[in-house]
DSSP file (Angstrom, degrees, kcal/mol; ACC not computed):
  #  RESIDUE AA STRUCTURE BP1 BP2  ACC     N-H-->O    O-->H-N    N-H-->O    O-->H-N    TCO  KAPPA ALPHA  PHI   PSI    X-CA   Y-CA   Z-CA
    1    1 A X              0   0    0      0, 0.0     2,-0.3     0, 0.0    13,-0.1   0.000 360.0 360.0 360.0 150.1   -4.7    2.5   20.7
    2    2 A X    >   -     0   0    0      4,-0.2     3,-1.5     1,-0.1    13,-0.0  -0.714 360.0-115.6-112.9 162.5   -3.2   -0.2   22.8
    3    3 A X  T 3  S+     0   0    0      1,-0.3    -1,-0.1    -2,-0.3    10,-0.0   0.662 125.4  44.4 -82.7 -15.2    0.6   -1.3   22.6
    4    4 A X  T 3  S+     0   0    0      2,-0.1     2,-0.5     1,-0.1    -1,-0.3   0.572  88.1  91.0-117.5  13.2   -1.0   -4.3   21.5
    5    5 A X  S <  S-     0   0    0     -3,-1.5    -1,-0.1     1,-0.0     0, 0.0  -0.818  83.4-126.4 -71.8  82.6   -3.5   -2.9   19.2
    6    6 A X        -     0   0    0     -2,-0.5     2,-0.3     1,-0.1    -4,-0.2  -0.128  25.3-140.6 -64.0 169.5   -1.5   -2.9   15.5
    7    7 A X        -     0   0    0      4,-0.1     3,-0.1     6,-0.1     2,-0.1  -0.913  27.7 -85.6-120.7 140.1   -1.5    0.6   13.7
    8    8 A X    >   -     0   0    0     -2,-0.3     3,-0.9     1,-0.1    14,-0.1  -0.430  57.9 -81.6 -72.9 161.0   -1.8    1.1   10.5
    9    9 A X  T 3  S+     0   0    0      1,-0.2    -1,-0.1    -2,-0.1    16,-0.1  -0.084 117.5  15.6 -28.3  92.7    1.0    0.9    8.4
   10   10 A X  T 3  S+     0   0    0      1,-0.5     2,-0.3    -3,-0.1    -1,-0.2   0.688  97.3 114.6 111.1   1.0    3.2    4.8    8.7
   11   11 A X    <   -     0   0    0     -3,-0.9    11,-0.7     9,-0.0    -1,-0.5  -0.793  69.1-108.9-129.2 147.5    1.2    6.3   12.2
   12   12 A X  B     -A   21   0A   0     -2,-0.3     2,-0.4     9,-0.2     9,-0.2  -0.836  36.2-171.3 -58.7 120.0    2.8    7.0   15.4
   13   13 A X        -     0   0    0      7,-1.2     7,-0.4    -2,-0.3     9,-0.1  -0.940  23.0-117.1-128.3 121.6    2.1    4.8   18.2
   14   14 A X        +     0   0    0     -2,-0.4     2,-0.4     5,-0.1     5,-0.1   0.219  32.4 176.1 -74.4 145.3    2.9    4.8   21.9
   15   15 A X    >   -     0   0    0      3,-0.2     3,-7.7   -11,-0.0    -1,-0.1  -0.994  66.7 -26.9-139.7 154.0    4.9    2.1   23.2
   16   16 A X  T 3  S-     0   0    0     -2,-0.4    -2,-0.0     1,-0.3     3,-0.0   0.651 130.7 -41.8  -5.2  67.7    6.2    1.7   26.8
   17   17 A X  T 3  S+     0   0    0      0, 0.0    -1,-0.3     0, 0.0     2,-0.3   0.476 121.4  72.9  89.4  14.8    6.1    5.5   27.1
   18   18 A X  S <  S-     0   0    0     -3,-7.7     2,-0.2    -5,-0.1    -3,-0.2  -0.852  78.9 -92.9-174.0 153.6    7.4    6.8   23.9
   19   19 A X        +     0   0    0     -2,-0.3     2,-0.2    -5,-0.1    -5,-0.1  -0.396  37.0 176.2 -88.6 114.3    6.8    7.3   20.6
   20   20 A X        -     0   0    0     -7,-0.4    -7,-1.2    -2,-0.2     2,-0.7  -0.623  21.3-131.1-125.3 134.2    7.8    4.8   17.7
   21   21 A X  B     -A   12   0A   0     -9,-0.2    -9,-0.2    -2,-0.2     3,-0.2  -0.608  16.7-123.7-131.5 113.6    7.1    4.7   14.2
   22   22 A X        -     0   0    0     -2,-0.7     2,-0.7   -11,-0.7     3,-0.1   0.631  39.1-108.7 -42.2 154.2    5.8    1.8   12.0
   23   23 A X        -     0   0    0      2,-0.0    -1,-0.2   -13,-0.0    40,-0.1  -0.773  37.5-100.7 -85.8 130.1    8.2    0.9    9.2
   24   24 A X        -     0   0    0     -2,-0.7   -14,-0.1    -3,-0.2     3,-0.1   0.286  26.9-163.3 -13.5 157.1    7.0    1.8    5.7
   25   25 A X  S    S+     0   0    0    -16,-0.1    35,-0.4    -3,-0.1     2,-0.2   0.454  74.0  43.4-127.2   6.3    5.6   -1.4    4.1
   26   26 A X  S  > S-     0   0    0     33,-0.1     4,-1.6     1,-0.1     3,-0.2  -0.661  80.9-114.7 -70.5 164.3    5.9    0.6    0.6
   27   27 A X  H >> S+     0   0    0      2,-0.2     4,-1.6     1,-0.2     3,-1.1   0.989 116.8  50.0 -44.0 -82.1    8.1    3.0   -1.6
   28   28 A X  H 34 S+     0   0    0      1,-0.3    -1,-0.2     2,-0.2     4,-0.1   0.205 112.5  51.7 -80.1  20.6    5.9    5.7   -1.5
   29   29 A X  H 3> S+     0   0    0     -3,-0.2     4,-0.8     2,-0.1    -1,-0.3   0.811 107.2  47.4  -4.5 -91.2    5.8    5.3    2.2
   30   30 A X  H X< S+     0   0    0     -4,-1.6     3,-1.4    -3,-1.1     4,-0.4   0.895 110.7  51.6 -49.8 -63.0    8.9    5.3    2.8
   31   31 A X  G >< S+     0   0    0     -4,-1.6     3,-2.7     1,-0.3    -1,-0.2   0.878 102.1  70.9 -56.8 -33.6    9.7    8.8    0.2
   32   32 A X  G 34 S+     0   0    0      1,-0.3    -1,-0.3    -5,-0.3    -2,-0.2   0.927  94.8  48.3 -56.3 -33.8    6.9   10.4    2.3
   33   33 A X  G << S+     0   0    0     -3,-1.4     2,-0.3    -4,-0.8    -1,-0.3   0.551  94.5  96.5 -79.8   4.7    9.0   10.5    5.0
   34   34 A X  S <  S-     0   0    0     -3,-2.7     5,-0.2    -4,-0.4    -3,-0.0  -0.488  82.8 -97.8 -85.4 141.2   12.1   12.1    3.2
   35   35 A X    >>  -     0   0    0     -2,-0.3     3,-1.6     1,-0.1     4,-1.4  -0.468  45.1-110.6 -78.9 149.1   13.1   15.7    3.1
   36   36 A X  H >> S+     0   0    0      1,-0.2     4,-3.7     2,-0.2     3,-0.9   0.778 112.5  56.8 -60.9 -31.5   11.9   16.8   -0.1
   37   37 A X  H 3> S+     0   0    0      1,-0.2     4,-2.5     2,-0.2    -1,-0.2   0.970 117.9  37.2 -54.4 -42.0   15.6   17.3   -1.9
   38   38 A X  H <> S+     0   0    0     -3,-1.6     4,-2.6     1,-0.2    -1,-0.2   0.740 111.4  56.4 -75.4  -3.5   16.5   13.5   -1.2
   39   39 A X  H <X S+     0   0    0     -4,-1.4     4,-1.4    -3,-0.9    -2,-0.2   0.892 108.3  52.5 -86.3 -26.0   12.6   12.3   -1.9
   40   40 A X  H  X S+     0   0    0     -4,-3.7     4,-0.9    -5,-0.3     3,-0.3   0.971 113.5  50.0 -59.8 -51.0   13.4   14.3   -5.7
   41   41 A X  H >X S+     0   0    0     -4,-2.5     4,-3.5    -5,-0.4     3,-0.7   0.932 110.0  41.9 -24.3 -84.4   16.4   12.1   -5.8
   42   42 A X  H 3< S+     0   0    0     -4,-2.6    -1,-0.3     1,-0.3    -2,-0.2   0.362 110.4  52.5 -80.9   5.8   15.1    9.0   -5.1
   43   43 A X  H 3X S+     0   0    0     -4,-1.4     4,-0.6    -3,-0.3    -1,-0.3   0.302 108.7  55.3-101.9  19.8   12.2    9.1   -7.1
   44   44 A X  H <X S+     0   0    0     -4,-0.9     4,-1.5    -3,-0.7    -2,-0.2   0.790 106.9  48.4 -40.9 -67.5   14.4   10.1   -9.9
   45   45 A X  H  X S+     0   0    0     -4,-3.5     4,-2.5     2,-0.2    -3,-0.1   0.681 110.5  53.6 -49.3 -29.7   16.3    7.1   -9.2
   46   46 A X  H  > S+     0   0    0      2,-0.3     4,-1.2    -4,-0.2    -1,-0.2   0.876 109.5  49.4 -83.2 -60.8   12.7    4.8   -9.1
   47   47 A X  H  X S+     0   0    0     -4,-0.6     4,-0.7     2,-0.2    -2,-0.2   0.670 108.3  51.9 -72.8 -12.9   11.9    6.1  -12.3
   48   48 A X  H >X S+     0   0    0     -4,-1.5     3,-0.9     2,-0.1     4,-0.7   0.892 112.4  48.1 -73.2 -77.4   15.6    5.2  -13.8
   49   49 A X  H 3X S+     0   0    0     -4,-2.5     4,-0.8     1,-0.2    -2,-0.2   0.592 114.0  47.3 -40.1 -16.4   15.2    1.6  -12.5
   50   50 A X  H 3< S+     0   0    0     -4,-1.2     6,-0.4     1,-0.3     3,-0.2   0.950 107.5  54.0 -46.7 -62.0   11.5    1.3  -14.1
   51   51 A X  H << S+     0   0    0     -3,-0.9    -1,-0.3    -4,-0.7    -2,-0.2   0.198 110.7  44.0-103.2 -16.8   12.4    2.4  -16.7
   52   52 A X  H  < S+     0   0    0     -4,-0.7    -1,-0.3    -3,-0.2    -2,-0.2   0.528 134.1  15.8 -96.1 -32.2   15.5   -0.3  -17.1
   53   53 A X  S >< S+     0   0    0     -4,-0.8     3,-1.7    -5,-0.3    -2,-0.2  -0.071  71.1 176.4-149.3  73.5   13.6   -2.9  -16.1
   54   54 A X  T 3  S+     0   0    0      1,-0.3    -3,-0.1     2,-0.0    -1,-0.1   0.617  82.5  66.2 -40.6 -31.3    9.5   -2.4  -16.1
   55   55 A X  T 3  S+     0   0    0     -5,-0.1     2,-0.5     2,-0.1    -1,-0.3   0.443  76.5 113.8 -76.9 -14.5    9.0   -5.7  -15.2
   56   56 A X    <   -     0   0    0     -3,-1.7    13,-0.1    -6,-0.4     2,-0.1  -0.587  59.9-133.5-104.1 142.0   10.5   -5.3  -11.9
   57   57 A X  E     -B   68   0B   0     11,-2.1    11,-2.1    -2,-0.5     2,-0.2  -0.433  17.2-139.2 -78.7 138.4    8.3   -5.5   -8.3
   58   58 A X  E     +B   67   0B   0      9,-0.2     2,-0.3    -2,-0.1     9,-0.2  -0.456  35.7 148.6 -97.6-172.8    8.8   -2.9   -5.7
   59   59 A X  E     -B   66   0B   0      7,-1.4     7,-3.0    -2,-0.2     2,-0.3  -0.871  47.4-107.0 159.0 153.8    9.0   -3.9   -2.1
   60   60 A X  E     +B   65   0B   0    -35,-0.4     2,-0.3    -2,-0.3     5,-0.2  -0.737  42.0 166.7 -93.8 139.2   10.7   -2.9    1.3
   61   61 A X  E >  S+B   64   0B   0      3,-0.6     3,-0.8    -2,-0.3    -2,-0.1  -0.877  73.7  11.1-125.7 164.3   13.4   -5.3    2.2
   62   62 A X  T 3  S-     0   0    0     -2,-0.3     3,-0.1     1,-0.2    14,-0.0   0.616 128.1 -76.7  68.7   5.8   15.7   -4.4    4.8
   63   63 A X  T 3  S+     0   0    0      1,-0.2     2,-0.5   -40,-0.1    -1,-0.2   0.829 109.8 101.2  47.7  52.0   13.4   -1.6    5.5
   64   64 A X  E <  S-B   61   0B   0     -3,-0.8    -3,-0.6    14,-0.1    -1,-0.2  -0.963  87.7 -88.6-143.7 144.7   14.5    0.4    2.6
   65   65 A X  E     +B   60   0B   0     -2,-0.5    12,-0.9    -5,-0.2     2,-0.3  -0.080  58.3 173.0 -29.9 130.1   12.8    0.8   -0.7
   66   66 A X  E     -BC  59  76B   0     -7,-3.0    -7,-1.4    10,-0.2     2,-0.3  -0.849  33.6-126.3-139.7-149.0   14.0   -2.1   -3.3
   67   67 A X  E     -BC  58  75B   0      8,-0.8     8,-1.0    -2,-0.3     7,-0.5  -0.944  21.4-161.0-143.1 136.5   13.4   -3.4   -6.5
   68   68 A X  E     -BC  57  73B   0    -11,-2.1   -11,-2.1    -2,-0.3     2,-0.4  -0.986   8.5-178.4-118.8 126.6   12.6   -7.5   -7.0
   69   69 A X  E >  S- C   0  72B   0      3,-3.8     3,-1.0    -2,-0.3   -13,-0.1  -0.938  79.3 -16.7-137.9 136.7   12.9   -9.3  -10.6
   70   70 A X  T 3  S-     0   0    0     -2,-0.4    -1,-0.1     1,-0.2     3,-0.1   0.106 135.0 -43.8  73.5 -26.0   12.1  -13.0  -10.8
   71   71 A X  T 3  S+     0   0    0      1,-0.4     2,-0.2     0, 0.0    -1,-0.2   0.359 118.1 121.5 138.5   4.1   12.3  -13.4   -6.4
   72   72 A X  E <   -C   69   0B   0     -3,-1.0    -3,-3.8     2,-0.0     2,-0.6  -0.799  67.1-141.8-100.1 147.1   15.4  -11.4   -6.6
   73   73 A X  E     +C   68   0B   0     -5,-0.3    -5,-0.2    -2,-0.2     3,-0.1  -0.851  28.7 170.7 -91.5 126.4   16.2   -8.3   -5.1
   74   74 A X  E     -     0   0B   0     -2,-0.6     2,-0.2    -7,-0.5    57,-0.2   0.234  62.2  -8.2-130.7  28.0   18.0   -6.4   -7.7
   75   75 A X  E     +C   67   0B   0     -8,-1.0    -8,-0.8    56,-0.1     2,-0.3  -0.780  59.9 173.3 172.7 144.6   18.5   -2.8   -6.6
   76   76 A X  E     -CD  66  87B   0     11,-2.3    11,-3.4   -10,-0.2     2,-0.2  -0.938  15.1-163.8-152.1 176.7   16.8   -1.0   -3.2
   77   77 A X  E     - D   0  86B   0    -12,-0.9     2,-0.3    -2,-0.3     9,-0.3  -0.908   7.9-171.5-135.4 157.4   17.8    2.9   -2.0
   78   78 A X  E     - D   0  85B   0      7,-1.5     7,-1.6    -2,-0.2     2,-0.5  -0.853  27.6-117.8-159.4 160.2   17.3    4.8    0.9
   79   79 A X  E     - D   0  84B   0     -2,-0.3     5,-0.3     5,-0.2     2,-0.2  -0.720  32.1-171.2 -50.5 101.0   17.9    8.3    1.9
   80   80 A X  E >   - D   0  83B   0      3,-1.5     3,-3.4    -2,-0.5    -2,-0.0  -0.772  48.5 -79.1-123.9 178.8   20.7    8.9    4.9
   81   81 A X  T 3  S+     0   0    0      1,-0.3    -1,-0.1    -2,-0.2    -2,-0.0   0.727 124.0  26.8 -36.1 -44.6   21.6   12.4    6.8
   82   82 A X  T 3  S-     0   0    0      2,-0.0    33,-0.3   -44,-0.0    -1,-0.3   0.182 128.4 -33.9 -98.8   8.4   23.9   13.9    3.7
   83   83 A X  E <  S-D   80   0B   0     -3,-3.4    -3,-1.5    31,-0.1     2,-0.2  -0.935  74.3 -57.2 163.5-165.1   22.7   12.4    0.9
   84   84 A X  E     -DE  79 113B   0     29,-4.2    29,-0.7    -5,-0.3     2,-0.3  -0.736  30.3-153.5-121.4 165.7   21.1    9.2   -0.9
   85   85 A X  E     -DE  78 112B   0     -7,-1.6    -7,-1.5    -2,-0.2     2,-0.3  -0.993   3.5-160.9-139.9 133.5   22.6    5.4   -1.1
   86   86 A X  E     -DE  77 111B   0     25,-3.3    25,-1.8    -2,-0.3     2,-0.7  -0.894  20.0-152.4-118.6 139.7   21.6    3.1   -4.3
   87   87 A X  E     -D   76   0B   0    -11,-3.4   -11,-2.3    -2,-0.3    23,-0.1  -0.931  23.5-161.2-139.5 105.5   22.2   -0.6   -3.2
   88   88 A X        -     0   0    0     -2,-0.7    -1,-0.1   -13,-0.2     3,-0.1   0.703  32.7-130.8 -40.4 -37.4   23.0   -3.3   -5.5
   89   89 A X  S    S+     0   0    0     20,-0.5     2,-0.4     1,-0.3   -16,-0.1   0.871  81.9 102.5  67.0  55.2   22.0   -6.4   -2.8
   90   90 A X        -     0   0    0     19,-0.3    -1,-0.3     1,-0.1     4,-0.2  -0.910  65.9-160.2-158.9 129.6   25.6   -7.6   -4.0
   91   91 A X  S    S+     0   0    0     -2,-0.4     4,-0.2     1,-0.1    -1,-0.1   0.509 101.4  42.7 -95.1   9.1   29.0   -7.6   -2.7
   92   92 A X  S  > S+     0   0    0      2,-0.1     4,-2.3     3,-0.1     5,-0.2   0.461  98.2  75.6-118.3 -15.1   30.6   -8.2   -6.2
   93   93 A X  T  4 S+     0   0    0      1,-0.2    -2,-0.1     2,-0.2    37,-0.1   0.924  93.7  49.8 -44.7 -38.6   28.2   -5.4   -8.5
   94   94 A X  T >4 S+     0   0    0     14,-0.3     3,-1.3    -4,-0.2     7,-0.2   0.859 118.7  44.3-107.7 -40.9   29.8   -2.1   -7.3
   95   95 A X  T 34 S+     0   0    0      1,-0.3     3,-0.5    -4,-0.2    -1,-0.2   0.738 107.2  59.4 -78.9   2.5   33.6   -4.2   -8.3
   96   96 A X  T 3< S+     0   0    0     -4,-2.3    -1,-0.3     1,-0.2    -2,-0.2   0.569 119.4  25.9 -70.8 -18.8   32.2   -5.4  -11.4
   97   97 A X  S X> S+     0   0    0     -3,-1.3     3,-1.8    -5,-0.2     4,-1.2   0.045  85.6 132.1-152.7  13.3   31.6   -1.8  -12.3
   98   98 A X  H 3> S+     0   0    0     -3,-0.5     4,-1.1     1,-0.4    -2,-0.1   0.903  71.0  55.2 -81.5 -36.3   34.5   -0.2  -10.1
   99   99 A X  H 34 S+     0   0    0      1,-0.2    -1,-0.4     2,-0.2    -4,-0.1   0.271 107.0  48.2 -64.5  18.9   35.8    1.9  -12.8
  100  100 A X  H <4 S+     0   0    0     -3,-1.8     3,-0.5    -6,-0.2    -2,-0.2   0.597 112.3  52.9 -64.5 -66.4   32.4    3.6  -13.5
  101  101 A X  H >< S+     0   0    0     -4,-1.2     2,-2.7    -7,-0.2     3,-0.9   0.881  74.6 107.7 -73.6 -71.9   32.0    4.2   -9.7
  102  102 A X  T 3< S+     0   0    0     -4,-1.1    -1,-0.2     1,-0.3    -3,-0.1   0.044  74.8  54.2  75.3 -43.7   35.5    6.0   -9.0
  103  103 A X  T 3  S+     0   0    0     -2,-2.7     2,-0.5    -3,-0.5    -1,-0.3   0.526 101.4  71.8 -99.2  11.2   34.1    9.6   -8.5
  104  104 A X  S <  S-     0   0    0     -3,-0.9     9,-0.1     9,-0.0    -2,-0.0  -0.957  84.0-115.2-123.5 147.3   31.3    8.5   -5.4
  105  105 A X        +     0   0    0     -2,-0.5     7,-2.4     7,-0.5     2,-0.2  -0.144  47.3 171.3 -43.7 142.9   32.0    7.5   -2.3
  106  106 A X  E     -F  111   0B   0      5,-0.2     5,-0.2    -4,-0.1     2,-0.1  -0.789  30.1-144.5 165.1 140.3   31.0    3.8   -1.6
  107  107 A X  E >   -F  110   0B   0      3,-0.5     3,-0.8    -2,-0.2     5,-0.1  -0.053  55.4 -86.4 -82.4-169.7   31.0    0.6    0.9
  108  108 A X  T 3  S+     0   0    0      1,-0.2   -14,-0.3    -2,-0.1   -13,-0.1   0.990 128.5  31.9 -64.4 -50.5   31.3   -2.8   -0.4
  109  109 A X  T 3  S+     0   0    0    -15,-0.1   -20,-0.5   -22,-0.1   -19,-0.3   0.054 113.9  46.6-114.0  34.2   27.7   -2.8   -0.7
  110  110 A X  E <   - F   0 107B   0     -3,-0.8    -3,-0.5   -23,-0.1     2,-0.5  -0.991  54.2-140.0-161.3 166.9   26.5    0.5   -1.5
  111  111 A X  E     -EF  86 106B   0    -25,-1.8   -25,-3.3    -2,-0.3     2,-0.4  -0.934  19.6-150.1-113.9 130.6   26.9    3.4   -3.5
  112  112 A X  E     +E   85   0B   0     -7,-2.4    -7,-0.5    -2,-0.5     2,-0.2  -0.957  17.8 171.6-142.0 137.9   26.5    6.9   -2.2
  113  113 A X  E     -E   84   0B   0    -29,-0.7   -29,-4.2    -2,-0.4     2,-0.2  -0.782  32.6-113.0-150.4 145.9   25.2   10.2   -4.1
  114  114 A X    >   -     0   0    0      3,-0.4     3,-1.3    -2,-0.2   -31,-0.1  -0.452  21.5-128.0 -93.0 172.4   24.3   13.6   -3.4
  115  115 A X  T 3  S+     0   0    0    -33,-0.3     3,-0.2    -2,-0.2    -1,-0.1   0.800 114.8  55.5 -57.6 -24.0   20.5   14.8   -3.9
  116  116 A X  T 3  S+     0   0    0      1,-0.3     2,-0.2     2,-0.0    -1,-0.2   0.337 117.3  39.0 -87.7 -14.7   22.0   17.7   -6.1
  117  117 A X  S <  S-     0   0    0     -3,-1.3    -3,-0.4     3,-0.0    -1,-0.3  -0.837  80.0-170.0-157.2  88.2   23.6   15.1   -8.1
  118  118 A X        -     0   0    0     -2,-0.2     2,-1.5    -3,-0.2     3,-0.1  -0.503  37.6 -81.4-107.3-174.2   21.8   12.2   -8.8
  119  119 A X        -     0   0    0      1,-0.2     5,-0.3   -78,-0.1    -1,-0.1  -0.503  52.4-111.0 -94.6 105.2   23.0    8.9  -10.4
  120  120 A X     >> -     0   0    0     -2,-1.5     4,-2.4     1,-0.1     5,-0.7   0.542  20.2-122.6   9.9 105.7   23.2    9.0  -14.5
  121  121 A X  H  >5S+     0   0    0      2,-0.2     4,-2.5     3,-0.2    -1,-0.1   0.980 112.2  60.5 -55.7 -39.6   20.9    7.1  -16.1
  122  122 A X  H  >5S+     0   0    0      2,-0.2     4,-1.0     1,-0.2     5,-0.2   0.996 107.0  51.4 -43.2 -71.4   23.8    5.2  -17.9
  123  123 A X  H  >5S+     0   0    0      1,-0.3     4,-2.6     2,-0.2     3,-0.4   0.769 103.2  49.6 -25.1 -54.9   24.9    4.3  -14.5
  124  124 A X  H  X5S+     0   0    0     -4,-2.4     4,-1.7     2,-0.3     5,-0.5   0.889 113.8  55.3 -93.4 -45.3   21.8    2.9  -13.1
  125  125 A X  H  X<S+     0   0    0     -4,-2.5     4,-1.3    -5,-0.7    -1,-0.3   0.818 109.1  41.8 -59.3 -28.6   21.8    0.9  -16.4
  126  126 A X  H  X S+     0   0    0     -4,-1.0     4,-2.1    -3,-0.4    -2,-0.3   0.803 115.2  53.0 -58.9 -45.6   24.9   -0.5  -16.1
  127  127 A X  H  X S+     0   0    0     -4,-2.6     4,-2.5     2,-0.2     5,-0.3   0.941 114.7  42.0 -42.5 -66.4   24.2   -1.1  -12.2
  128  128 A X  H  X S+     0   0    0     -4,-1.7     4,-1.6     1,-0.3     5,-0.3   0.838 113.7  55.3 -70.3 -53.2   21.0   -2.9  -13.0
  129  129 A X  H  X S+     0   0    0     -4,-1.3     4,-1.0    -5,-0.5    -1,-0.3   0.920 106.8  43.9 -38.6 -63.8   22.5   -4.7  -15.7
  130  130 A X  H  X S+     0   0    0     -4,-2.1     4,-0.6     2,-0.2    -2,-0.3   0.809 112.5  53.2 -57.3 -45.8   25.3   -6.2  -14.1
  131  131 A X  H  X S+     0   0    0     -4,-2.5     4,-1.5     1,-0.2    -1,-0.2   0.657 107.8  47.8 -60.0 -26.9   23.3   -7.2  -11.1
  132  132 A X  H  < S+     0   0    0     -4,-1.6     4,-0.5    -5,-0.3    -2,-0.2   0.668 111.3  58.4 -85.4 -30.4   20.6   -9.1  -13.1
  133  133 A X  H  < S+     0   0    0     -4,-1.0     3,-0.4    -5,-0.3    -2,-0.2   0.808 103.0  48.3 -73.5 -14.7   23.6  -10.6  -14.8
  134  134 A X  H >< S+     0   0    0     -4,-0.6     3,-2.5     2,-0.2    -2,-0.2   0.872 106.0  60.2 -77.1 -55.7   25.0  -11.9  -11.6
  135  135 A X  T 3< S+     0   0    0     -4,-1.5    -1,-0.2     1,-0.3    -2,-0.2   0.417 106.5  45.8 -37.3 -21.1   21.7  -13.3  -10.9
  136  136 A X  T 3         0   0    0     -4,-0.5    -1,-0.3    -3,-0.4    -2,-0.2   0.227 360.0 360.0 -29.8 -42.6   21.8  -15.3  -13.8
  137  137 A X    <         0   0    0     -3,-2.5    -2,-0.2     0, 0.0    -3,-0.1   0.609 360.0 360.0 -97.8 360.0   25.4  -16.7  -13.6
């Protein structure tokens, strides 16, 4: 295959002498490549956002799993070296909610959980909630 040949979607393929690998253009894409304790995680976590709002389309943006409702992105995830990160796509969600959040670690715009510990289904309702409400206002 030639460097100017596309590859499907998830295969290695050589570029100027070393070896690169497409970005997911799915979820379950993306999980395939996770080691299994954070892929348990995060499709825990998949099946809490469904499951809060069925309605809602999945899709890569940023190259990390998210969640779209109405043209919005209103929650995405991704797996990093230690652990998982659940991502509002908001810089005000995670201080809307900061008393909730208190016992994980977290930037302005993400929230970070271990595999061993994944996020409360309460949580992720409140998350989801609050962020679809923001969308709204």
């Amino acid at each position: 295959m030639g460097t100017n040949t596309p590859a499907p979607t998830g295969v290695l393929v050589r570029a100027v002498g070393r070896n690169v690998q497409r970005n997911p253009s799915t979820i379950d894409e993306y999980l395939k490549r996770v080691p299994e304790d954070r892929r348990r995680a995060l499709e825990d976590l998949r099946a809490k956002i469904r499951s809060v709002v069925p309605a809602v389309e999945e899709c890569i943006s940023y190259r990390i799993p998210a969640f779209r409702l109405n043209g919005v992105v209103v929650a995405g995830f991704c797996a990093t070296s230690k652990g998982c990160s659940y991502f509002p796509f908001s810089g005000s969600t995670l201080r809307t909610l900061a008393r909730d959040l208190d016992r994980y670690e977290q930037t302005k715009s993400s929230l970070h959980f271990s595999a061993a510990e994944p996020l409360p289904a309460s949580l992720v309702r409140k998350l989801i909630r609050a962020r679809i409400k923001e969308t709204k206002a």
